[in-house]
C-alpha positions as CSV (number, residue, x, y, z in Angstrom):
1,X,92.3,-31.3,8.0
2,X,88.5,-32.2,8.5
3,X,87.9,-29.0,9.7
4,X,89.3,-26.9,6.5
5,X,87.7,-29.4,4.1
6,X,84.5,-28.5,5.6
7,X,85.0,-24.9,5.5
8,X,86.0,-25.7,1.5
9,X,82.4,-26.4,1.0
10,X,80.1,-24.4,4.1
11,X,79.6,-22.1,1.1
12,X,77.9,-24.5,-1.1
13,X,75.7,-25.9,2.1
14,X,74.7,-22.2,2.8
15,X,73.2,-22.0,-1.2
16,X,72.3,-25.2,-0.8
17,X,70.2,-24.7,2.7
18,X,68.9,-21.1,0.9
19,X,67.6,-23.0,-2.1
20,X,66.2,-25.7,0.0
21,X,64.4,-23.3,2.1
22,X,63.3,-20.9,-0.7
23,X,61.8,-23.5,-2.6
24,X,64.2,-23.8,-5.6
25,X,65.2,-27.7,-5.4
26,X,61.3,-28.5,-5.7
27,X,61.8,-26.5,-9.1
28,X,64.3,-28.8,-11.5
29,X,67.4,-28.0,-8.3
30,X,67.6,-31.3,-6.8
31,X,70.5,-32.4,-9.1
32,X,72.8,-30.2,-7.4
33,X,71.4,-30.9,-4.4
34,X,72.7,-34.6,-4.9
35,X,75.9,-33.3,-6.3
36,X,76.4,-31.2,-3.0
37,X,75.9,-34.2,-0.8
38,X,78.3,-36.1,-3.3
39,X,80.9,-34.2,-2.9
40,X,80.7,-34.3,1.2
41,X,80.8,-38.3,1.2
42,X,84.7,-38.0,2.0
43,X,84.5,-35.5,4.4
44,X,81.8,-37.8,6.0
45,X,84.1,-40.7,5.8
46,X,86.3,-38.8,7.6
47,X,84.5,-37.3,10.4
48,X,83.4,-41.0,11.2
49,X,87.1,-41.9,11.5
50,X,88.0,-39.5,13.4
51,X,85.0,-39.6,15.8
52,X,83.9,-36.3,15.0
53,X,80.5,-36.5,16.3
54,X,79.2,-32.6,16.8
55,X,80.3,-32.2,13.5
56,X,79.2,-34.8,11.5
57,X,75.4,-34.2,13.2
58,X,75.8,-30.3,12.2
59,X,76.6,-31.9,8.5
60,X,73.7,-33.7,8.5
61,X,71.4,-31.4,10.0
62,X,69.6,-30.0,6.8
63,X,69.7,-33.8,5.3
64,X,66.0,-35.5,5.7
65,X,65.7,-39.1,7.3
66,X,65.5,-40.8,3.8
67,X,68.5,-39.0,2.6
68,X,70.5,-40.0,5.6
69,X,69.5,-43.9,4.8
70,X,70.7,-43.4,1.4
71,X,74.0,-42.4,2.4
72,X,73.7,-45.3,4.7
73,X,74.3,-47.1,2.0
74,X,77.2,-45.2,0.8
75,X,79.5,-46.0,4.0
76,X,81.5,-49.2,4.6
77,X,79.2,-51.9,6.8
78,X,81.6,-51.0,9.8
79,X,81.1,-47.3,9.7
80,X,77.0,-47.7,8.9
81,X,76.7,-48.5,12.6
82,X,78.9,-45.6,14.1
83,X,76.9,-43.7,11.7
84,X,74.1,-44.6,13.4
85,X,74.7,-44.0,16.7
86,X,75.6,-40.4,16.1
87,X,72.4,-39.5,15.6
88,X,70.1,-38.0,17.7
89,X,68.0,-40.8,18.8
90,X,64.7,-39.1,17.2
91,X,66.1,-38.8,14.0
92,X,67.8,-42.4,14.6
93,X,64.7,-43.9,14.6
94,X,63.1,-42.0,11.6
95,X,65.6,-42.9,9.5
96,X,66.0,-46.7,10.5
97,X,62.1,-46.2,9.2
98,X,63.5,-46.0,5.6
99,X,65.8,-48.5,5.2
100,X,65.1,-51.9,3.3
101,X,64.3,-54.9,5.2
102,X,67.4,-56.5,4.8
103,X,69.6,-52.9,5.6
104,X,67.2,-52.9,8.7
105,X,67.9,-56.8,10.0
106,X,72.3,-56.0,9.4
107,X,71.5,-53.3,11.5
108,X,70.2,-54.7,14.4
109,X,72.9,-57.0,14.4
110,X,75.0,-54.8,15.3
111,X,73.1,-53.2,17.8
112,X,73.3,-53.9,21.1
113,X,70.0,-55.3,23.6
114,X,70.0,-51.9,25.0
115,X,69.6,-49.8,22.0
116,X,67.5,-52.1,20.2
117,X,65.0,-52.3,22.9
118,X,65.1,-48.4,22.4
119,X,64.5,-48.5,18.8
120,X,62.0,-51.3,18.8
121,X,59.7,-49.0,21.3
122,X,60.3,-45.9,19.1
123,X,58.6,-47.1,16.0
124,X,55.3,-47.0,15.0
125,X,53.4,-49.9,15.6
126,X,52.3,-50.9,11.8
127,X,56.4,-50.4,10.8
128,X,57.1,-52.3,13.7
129,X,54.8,-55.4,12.3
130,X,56.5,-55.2,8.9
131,X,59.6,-55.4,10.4
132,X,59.3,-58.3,12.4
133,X,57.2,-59.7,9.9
134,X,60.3,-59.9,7.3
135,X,62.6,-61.6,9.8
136,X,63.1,-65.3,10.4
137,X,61.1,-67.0,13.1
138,X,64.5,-67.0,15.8
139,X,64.9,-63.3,15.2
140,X,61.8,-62.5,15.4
141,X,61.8,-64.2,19.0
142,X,64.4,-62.7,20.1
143,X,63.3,-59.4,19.2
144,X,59.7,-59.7,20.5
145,X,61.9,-60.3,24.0
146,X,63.3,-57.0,23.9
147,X,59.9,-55.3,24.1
148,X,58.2,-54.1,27.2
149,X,54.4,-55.9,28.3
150,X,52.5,-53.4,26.5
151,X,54.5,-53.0,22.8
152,X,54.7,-57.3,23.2
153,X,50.8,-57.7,24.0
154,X,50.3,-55.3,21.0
155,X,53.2,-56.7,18.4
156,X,51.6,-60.4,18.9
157,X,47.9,-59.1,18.7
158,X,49.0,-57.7,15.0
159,X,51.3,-60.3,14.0
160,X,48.5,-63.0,14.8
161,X,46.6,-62.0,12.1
162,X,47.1,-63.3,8.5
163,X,50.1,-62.9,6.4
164,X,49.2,-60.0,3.9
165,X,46.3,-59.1,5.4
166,X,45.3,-55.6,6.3
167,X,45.6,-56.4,10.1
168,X,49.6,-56.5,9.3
169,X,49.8,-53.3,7.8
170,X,47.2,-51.4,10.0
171,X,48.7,-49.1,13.8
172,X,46.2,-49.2,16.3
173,X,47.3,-45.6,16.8
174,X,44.3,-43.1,16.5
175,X,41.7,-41.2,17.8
176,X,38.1,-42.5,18.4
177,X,35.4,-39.8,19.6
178,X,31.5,-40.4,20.7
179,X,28.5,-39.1,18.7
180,X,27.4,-37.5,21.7
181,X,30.2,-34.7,22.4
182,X,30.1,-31.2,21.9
183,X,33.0,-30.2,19.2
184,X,34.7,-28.4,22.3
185,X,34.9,-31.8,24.2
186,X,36.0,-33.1,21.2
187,X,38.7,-30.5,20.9
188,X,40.1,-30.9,24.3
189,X,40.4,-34.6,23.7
190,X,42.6,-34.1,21.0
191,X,44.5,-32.1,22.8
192,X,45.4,-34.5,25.7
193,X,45.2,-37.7,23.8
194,X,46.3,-36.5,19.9
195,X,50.3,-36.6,20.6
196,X,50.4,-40.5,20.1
197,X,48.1,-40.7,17.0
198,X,49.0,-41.6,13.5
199,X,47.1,-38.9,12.1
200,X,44.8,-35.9,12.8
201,X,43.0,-35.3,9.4
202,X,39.6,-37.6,10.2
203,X,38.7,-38.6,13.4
204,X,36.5,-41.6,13.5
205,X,33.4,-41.9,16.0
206,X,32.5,-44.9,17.3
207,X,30.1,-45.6,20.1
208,X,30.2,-46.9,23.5
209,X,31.0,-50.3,22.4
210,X,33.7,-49.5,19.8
211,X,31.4,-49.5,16.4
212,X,32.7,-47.5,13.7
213,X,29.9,-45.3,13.1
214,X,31.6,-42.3,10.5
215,X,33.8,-39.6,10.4
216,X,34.4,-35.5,11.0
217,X,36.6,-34.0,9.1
218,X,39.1,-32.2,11.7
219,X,38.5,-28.5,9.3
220,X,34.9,-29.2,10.3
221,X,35.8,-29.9,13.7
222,X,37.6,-26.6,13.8
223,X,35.6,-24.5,11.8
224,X,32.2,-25.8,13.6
225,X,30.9,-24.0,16.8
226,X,32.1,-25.4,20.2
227,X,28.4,-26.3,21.1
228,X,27.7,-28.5,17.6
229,X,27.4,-31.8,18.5
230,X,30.0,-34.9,17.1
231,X,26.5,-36.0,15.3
232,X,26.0,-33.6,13.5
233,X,29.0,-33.1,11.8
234,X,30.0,-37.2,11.1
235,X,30.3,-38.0,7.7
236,X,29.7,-41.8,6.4
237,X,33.3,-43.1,6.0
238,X,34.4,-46.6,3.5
239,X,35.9,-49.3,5.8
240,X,38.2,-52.4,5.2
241,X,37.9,-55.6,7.4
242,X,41.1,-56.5,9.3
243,X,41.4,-59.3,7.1
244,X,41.2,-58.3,3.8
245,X,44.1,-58.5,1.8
246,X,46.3,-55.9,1.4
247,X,45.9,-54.9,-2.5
248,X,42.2,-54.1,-1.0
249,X,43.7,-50.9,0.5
250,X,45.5,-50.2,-2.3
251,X,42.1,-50.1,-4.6
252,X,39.8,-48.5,-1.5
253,X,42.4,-45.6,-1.1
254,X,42.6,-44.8,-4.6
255,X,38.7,-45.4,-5.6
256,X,38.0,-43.1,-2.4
257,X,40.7,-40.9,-2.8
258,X,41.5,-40.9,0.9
259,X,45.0,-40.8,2.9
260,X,43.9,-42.9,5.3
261,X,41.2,-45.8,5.8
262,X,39.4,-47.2,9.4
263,X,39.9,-51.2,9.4
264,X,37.1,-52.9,11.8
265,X,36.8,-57.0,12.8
266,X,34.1,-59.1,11.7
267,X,31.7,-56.9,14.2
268,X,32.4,-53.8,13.0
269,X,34.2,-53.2,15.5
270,X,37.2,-49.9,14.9
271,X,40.0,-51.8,15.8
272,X,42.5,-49.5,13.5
273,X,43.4,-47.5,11.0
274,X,46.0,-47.5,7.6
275,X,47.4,-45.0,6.4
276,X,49.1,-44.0,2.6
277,X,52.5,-44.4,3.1
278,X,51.7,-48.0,4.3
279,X,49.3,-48.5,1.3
280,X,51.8,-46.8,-1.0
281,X,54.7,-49.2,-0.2
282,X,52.4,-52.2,-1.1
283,X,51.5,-50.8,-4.0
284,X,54.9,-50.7,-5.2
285,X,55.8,-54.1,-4.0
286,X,52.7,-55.4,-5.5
287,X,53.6,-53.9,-9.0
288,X,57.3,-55.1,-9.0
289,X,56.3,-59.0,-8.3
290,X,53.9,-58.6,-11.2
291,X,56.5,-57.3,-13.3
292,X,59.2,-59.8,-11.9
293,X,56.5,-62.7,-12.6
294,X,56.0,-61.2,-16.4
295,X,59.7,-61.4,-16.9
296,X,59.5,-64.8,-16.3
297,X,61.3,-65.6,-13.1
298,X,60.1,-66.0,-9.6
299,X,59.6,-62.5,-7.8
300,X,62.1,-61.6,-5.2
301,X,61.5,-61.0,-1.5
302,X,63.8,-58.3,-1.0
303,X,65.4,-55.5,-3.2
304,X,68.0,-56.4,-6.3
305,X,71.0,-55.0,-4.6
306,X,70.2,-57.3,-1.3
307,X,69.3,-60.5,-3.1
308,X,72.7,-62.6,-3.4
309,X,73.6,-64.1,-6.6
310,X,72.7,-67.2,-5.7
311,X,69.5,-66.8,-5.0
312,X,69.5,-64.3,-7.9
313,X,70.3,-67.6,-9.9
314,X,67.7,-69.5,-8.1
315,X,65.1,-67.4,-8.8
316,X,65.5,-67.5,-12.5
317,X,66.9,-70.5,-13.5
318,X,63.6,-72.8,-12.7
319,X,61.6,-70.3,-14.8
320,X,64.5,-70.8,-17.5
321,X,64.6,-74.3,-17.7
322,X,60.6,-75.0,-18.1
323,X,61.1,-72.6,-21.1
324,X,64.0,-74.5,-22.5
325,X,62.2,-77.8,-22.2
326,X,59.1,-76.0,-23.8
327,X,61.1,-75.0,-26.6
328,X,62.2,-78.3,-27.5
329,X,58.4,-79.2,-28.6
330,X,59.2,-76.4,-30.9
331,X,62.2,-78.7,-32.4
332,X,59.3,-81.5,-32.5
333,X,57.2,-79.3,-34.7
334,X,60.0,-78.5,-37.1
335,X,60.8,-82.4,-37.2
336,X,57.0,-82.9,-37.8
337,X,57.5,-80.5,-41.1
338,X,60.6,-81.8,-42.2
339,X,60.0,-83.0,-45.6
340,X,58.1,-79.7,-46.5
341,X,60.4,-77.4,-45.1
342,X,63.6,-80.0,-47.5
343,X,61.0,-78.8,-50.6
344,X,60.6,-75.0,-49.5
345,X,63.9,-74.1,-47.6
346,X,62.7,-70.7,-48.4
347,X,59.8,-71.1,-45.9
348,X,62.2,-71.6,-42.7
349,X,63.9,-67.7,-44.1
350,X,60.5,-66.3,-42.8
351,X,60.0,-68.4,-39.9
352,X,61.9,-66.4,-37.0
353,X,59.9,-63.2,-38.5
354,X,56.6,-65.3,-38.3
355,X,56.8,-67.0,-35.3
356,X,58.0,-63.9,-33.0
357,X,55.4,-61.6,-34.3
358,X,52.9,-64.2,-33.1
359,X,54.9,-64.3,-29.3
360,X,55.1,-60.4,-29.3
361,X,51.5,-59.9,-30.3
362,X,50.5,-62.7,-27.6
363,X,53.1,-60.8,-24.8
364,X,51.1,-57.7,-25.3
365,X,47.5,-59.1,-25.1
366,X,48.8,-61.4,-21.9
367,X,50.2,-57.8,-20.3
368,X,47.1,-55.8,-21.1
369,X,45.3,-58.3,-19.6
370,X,47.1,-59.3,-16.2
371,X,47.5,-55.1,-15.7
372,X,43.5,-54.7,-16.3
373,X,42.9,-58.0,-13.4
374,X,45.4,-56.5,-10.9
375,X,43.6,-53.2,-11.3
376,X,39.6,-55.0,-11.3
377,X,38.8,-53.1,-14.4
378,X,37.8,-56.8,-16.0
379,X,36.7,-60.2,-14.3
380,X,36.7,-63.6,-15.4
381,X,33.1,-62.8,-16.1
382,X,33.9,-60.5,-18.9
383,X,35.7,-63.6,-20.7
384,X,33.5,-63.2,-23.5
385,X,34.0,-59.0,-23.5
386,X,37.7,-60.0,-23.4
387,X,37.7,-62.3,-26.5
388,X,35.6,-60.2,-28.7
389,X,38.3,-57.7,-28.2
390,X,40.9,-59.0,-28.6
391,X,40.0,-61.2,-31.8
392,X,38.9,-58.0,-33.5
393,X,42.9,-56.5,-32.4
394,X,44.3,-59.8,-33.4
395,X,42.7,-60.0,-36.7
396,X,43.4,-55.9,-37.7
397,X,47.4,-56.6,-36.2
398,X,47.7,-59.6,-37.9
399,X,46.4,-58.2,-41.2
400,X,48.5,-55.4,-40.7
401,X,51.7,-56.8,-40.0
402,X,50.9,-59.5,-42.8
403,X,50.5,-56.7,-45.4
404,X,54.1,-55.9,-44.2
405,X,55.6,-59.2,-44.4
406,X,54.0,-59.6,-48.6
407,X,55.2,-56.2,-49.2
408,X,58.6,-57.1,-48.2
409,X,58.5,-60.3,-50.5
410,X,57.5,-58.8,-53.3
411,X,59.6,-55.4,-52.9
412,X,62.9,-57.4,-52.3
413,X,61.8,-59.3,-55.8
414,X,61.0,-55.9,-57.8
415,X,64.6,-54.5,-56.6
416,X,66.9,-57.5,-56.3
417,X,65.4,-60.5,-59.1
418,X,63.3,-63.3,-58.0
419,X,65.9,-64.1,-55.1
420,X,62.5,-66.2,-53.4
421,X,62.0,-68.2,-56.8
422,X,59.3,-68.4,-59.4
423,X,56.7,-68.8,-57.0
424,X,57.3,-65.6,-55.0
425,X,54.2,-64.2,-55.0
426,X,52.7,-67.6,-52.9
427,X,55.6,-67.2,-50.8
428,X,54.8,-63.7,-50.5
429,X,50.8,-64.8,-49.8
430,X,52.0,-67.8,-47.5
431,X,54.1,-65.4,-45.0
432,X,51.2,-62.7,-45.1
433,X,48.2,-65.6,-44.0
434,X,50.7,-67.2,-42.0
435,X,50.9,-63.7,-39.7
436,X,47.4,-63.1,-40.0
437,X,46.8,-66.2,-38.1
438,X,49.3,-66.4,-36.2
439,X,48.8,-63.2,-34.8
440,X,45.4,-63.6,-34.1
441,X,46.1,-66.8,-32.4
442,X,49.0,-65.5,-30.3
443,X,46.8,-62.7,-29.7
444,X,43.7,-64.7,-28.3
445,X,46.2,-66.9,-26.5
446,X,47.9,-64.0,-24.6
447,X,44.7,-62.4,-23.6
448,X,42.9,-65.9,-22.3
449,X,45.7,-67.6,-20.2
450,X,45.7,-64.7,-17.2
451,X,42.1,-64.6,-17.4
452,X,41.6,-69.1,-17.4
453,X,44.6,-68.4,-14.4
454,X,42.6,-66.2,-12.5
455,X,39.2,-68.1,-12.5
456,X,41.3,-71.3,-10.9
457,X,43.1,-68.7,-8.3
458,X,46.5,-68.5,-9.2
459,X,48.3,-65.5,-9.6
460,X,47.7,-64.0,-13.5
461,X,50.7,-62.6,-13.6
462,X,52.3,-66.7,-13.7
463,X,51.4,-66.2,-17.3
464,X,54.4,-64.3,-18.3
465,X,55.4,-63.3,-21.4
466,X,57.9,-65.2,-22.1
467,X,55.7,-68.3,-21.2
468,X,53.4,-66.5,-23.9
469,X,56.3,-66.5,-26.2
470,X,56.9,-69.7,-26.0
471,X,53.4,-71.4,-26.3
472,X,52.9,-69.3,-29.3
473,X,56.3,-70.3,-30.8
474,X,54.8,-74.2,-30.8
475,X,51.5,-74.1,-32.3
476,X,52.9,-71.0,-34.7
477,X,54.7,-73.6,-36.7
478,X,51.8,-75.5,-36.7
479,X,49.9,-72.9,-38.7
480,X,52.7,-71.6,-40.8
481,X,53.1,-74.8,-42.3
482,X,49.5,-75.6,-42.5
483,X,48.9,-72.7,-44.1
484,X,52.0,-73.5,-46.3
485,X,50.7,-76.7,-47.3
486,X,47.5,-75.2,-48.8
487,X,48.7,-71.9,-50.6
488,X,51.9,-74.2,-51.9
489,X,50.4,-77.0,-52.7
490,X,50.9,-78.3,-56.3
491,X,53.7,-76.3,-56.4
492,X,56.5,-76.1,-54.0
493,X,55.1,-78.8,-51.8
């Protein structure tokens, strides 16, 4: 049965392989690449229950690691194991590479000493950090059991440095050559020593005692003649300290424009190097807490689909219930206005328009802001850059949108009769001052916060938007009424 179900769809793997190979899929393909591998998740299903082993791996053979750990996710947690196991141990072990945290930790529970020992020594030595980095303490120990002297000497020397710090994220995996050697000593180094190293493309020169000096290119290397000295062809080469914080990669690699970055201690010292996949998986994780923060929740520690609902709940209802208690000064401020608003019902019509232009305008300015921090385009010394800025765009929006808001007054009076009253052109004047300045407040607001956050060392992005939304809902009232109270006045109120 499994058998003729695979025949049913060799013919489709053949295309598929031919496209693959010729290019195609890199072209607009890969949607029926995904469909093929669709349609093979029951046959998949049921060479793992029948304990087809050859032919599941001759399945997967043309499927890359990170393909394999997405259909890791498609299999029942029972099966994700067997799965597992029937791979060839290097492809194993690339693939356990690219699963999430959380996959990674319900697969070693499964795993027996034996095979995770295996694994544990197969991994690089910077995936190996984050791995045992993201586990609880008692796993951790157990784990860090598992590994033979030399893996255990060099898994506690990273995990002892800071958490976040470039020393987490860094292998100590690479290639150091002296100033001194001729490129064909340099050549026949790499040859004996280059199979364990991260990466070949710079090759860092250091002297006698270990001091990051600079870098050759390896095209120099190769294209140089076999007499050249190391000297002559080092370049000068940006470094991070092993205790930097990670985002510092993230902004070295893409000022520099480099793939991977030398880290040194505090004597200079070439005690590893980082790479971009590394730096490209903070990067993400980086921009997802800010954009979790500016939700207005707390930011996850591990992906959507792996965080239960109950932390999911957790999470978000502290955020929710500061904003509801906010919100109830905004019930204050209506209280506060309560015999104007019982002469000018009319007034509380336009409030919701008002009051939310004022929170979007702020949620903006508050997002431009905490984007341009994470990104060191602006300081807290540019403050004054900053609220130039952004009282020029609060000013010009709030105009704008209060030009709008009088327009729609008036033009609902020309077509429908003086629905507003007698006194619809101050209504008219009330709503467009009251955006003006509310707008320009919300604006100025939005754009400060991150910025006053950031000088006393919290994290800008704390300031979310709906936080924003809310502060600006409070002292909006404030002004719409005040500004009420002087066009009106005389009149309505």
């Amino acid at each position: 049965m499994v058998r003729f179900g695979l025949q049913k769809y060799d013919a489709p793997m053949r295309m598929q392989n031919r496209a693959v190979q010729s290019g195609y899929f890199c072209n607009g393909f890969f949607p029926l690449r995904r469909m093929l591998k669709e349609l093979l998740l029951p046959e998949i299903h049921d060479l793992i229950e029948q304990r087809e082993w050859s032919l599941l791996r001759e399945v997967l053979s043309s499927w890359s690691p990170a393909e394999i750990a997405d259909l890791m996710l498609n299999v029942d947690k029972h099966e994700r194991v067997l799965l597992y196991r029937a791979l060839p141990q290097d492809l194993a072990h690339e693939v356990f590479a690219y699963l999430e945290p959380d996959q990674q930790v319900n697969l070693l529970r499964e795993l027996t000493d034996a095979e995770t020992r295996q694994l544990l020594s197969a991994l690089p030595p910077d995936d190996r950090t984050a791995l045992l980095s993201e586990l609880p303490g008692h796993v951790t120990n157990r784990l860090l059991t598992l590994l033979d002297p030399d893996d255990l000497r060099e898994a506690r020397w990273l995990l002892g440095y800071p958490e976040e710090s470039v020393g987490r994220l860094m292998t100590p995996d690479f290639l150091a050559i002296e100033p001194g050697w001729t490129v064909a000593q340099a050549l026949e180094y790499i040859r004996q020593h280059g199979h364990d190293s991260e990466t070949l493309n710079r090759l860092y020169v250091c002297d006698r005692r270990g001091r990051l000096l600079g870098v050759v290119r390896l095209r120099s290397l190769i294209l140089a003649e076999p007499t050249a000295t190391i000297g002559d062809l080092m370049e000068e080469t940006p470094s991070l300290s092993a205790f930097d914080d990670q985002e510092a990669a993230v902004r070295m690699m893409e000022k520099f424009d480099l793939s991977v970055l030398p880290v040194v201690d505090s004597n200079g010292i070439l005690v590893g190097i980082v790479t971009f996949d590394d730096v490209f998986d903070v990067a993400e994780q980086e921009a997802t807490e800010d954009i979790q923060k500016l939700g207005g929740m707390e930011a996850l520690d591990i992906s959507y689909r792996a965080t239960p609902v109950g932390v999911l709940i957790k999470k978000r209802a502290g955020w929710l219930t500061a904003l509801m208690l906010s919100e109830m000064l905004t019930t204050t401020a209506l209280t506060f206005f309560e015999k104007q608003i019982e002469r000018a019902v009319v007034l509380v019509l336009f409030l919701p328009l008002v009051i939310s232009s004022g929170g979007n305008s702020g949620s903006q300015a508050a997002t431009l802001i905490t984007r341009a921090l994470a990104l060191q385009e602006i300081s807290f010394s540019d403050w004054w850059f900053v609220l130039r800025r952004e009282l020029v765009s609060g000013l010009a929006l709030g105009t704008i949108l209060g030009v709008l808001g009088f327009l729609r007054i008036e033009t609902w009076t020309l077509l429908f009769g003086p629905i507003y009253g007698e006194h619809h052109l101050l209504i008219a004047l009330t709503v467009g001052l009251g955006l003006i300045g509310i707008v320009l407040w919300g604006t100025t607001i939005g754009a400060m916060l991150p910025l006053t956050l950031y000088r006393l060392g919290f994290d800008p992005a704390t300031s979310s938007a709906p936080f924003i939304a809310t502060l600006v809902d409070v002292s909006g009232i404030i002004i719409y009424f005040v500004v009420a109270m002087l066009v009106l006045g005389g009149t309505l109120l």
